[in-house]
C-alpha positions in Angstrom: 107.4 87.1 73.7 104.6 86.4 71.1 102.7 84.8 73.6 98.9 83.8 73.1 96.8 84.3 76.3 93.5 82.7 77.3 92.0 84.7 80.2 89.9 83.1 82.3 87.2 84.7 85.0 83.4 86.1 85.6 84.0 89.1 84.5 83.6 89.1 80.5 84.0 93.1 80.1 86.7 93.7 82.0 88.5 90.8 79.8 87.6 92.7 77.1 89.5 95.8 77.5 92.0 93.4 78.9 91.9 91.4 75.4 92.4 94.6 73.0 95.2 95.4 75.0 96.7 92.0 73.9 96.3 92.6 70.4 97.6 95.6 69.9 100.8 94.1 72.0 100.9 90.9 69.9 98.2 91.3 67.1 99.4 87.9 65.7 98.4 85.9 68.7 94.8 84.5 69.5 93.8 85.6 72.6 90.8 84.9 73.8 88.6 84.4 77.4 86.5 81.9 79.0 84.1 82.8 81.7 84.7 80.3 84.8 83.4 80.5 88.2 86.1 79.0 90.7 83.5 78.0 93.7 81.7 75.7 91.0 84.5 72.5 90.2 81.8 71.7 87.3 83.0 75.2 86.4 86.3 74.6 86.6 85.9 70.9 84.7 84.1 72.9 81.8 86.8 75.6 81.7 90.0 73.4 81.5 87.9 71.3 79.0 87.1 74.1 76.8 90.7 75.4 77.0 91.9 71.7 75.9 89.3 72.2 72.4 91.2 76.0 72.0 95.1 75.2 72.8 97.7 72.7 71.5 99.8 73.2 74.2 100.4 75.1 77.4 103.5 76.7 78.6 102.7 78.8 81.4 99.7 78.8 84.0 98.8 81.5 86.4 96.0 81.3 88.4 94.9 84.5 91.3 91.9 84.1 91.8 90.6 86.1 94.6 87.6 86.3 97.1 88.2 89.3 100.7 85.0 89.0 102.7 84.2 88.8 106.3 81.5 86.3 106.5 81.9 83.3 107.9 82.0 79.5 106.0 79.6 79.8 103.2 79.7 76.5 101.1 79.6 76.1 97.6 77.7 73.8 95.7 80.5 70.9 96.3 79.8 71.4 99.5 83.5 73.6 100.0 83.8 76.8 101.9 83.5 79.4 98.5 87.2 81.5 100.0 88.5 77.9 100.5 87.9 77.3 96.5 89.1 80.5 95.4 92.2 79.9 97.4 92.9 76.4 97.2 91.0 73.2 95.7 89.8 75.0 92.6 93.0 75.9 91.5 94.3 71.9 92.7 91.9 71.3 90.5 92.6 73.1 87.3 96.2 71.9 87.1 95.5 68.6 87.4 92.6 68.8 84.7 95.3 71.3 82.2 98.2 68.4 82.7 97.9 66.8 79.2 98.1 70.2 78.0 101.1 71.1 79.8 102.6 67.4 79.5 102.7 68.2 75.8 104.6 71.3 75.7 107.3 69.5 78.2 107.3 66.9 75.8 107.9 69.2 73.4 112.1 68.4 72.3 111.9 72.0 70.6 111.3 73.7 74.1 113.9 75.4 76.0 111.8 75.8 79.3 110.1 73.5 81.2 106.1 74.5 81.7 105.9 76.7 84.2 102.6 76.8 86.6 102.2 79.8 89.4 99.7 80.1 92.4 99.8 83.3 93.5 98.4 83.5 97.2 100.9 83.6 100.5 103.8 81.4 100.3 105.1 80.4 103.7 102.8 82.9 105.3 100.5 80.6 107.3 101.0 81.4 110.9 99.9 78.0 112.1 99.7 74.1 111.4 97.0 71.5 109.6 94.2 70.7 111.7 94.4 66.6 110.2 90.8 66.1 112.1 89.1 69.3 110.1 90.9 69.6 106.8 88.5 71.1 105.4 86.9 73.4 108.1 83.6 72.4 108.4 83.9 72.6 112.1 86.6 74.9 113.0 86.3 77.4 110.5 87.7 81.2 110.6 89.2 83.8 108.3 92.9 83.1 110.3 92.2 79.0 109.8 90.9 79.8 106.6 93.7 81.6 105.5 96.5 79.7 106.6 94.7 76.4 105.9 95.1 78.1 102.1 98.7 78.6 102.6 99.6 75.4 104.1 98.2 73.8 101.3 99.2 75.7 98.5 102.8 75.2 99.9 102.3 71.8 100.3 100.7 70.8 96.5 103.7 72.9 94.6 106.2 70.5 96.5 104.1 67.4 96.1 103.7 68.6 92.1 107.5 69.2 91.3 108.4 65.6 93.0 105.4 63.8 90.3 106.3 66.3 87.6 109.9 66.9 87.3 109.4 68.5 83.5 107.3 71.4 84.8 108.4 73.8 87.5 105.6 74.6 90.4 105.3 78.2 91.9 103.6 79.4 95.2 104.3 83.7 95.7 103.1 86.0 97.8 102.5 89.1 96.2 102.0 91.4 99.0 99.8 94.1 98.8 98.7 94.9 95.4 96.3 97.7 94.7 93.2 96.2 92.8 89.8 96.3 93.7 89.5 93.0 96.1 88.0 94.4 98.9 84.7 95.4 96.6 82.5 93.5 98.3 83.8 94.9 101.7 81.5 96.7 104.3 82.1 100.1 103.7 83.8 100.7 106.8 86.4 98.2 106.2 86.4 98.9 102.2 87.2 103.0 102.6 90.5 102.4 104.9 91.4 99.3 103.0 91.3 101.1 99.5 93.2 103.8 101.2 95.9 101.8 102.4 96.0 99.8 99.0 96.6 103.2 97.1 99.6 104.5 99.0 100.9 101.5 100.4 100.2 98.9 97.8 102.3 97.8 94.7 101.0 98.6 91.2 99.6 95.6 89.3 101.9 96.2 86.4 104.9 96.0 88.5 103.8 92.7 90.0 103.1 91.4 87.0 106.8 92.2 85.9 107.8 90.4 88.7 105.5 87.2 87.7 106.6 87.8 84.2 110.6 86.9 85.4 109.8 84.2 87.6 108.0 81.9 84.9 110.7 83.0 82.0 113.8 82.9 84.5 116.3 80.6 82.6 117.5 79.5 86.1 114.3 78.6 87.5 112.4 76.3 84.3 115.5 75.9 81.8 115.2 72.2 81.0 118.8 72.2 81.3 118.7 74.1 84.9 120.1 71.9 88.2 118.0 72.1 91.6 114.3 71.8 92.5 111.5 72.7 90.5 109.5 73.8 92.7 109.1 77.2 94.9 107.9 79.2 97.6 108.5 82.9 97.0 107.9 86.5 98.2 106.8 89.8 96.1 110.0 90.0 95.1 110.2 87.0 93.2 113.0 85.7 95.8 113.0 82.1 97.3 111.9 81.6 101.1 112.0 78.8 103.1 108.9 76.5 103.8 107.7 76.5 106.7 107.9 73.6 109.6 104.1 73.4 108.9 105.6 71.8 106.0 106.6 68.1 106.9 106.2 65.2 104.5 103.6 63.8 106.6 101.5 67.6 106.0 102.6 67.2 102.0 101.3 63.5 101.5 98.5 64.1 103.9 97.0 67.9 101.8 97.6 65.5 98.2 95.4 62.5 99.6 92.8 65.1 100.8 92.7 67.2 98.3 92.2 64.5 95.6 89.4 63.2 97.8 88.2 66.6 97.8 88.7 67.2 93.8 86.3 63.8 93.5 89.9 62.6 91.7 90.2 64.9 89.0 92.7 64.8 86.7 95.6 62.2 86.7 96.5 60.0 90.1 
């Protein structure tokens, strides 16, 4: 596609071998990697600010981050459970910091699609509603709240994002199980079975990333000229689900407001 990629993580030699790859696919694009913590929103500021000096534009943003442990609520600097940022207000954060970036390539009368940004976590997966009197967990705190909390309100900002943003299209897949090294930091004796079960149950990361790779490019999805929402919740398989009843208006307005609190108001209102 000729596509330049900035790669962003802690992890400066594995996006090294990840960045010769990229230029022997598309030598004549500028591919480059800025390290980024996702607990740290300072991190996060610095990041998107640094990509902002670098790019002219932006026309698709991916963000999978990941953090498996455990432990229990272990807060970050902002004072925000460290899964919770991984999963959730980090990534809140960074499109709302990238969106003159992205504005400009929607903007853009040359442009056949319409930006596309993807969270990739567990679309319509959480298996319960928002707690409204702990929204951020500091008192009721699990890895089940934890996780569907996640969910919930990556469900919630994609619909909220496509409604104030109707010349970008907004993404939240599930990509199932996906065989990568995640569960590192595991205790052995949940790491061993879970590596196990990754390797001969799990998909191959190439073959999710052709999935990912049809859902931002889909002509029927982000064509400026395409009818229907622009936003989605969707599966491994790149098909659309329905949201959840988790998902009312009320749960949409109420995840925005809170997670802007949360996000100290970065980015645009």
């Amino acid at each position: 596609m000729g596509a330049s990629v900035t790669l962003g993580g802690r992890n400066a030699t594995a996006a090294s071998q990840i960045l010769e790859e990229l230029r022997k696919v598309n030598p004549e694009g500028v591919h480059d990697f800025i390290a980024v913590d996702m607990t740290d929103q300072g991190d996060v500021r610095n990041f998107a600010t640094e990509v902002k000096k670098r790019r002219s534009r932006l026309d698709y943003l991916i963000m999978s981050p990941g953090q498996l442990r455990m432990t229990g609520r272990e807060e970050s600097k902002n004072g925000i459970d460290t899964k919770l940022a991984v999963n959730y207000y980090s990534r809140f954060l960074l499109i709302r910091e990238l969106l003159p970036l992205l504005k400009t390539t929607a903007d853009l009368p040359t442009a056949p699609f319409r930006p596309h940004i993807v969270t990739v976590l567990a679309a319509a997966k959480a298996r319960g509603g928002i707690k409204y009197d702990d929204m951020d967990l500091k008192r009721s705190y699990s890895l089940g709240t934890a996780a569907d909390l996640a969910s919930n309100y990556n469900d919630a900002m994609v619909e909220k994002l496509g409604f104030l943003y109707p010349m970008m299209t907004f993404t939240h897949i599930y990509p199932g199980i996906v065989n990568t090294n995640i569960g590192r930091g595991l205790p052995w004796y949940v790491r061993v079975p879970s590596e196990f079960l990754m390797k001969y149950l799990g998909t191959d990361p190439a073959d999710f990333a052709q999935v990912l790779t049809h859902v931002v490019t889909d002509e029927t999805l982000n064509g400026k000229a395409s009818a229907g929402k622009n936003w989605h919740l969707m599966d491994e398989k790149g098909r659309e689900v329905e949201k959840l009843k988790y998902g009312t208006q009320e749960a949409v307005e109420r995840v925005w407001g809170h997670s802007v609190e949360m996000t100290a108001g970065g980015g645009d209102t």
